[in-house]
N, C-alpha and C positions, 0 to 999 in steps of 0.2 A: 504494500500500500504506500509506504515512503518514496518507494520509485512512481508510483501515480501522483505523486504530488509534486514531483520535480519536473517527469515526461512525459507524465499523461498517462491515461488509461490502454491506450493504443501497445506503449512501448512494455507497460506491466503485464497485460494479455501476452507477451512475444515471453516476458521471463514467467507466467502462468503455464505456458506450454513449454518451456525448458524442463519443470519437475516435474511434469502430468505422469511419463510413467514410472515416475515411484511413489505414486500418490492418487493414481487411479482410482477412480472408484470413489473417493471419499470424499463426504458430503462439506466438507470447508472447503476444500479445491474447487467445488462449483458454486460455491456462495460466493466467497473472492470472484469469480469468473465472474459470474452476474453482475455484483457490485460495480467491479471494472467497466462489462459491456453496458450497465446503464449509465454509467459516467461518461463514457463516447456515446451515448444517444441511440445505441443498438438493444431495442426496448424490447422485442420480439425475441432476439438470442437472450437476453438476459431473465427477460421472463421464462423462459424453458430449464434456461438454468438456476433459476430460482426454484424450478419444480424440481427440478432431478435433485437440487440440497435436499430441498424438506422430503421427497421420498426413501431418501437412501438415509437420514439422522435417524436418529433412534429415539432422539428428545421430541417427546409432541410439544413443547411450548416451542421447542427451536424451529419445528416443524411448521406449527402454526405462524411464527412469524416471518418463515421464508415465503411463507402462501400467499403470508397479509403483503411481504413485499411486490410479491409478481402480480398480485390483483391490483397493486397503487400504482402500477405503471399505467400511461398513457397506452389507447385500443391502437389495434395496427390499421395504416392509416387507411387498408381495404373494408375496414369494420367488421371482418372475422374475432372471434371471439379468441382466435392464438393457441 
């Protein structure tokens, strides 16, 4: 996240996919994702990956609040429900 704050969300998505496979699978590697892709305005990628956190957590209040984040995002702008 400190690299998002210097380069942007863009340049921390590129070191997000540096440790993806030893970290596969796990639901903080796709919350960080999300957060990043809704910081670059990519609101569709991040809402997905805001679904795939909260499925793969085990905490239902973490769970819940990665839900509440991908339902806050703005509709995709074909008005599909995403």
């Amino acid at each position: 996240m400190a690299l998002a704050m210097v380069q942007g969300p863009r340049a921390s998505l590129a070191a997000v996919a540096a440790v993806e496979g030893r970290l596969a699978g796990h639901h903080r590697l796709d919350a960080v994702r999300a957060h990043l892709l809704e910081k670059a305005g990519d609101h569709e990628a991040a809402r997905a990956a805001y679904r795939r956190a909260a499925d793969h957590t085990l905490s239902t209040p973490e769970a819940r609040y990665l839900r509440l984040r991908a339902a806050r995002l703005p509709p995709p702008a074909d008005g599909s429900t995403g």
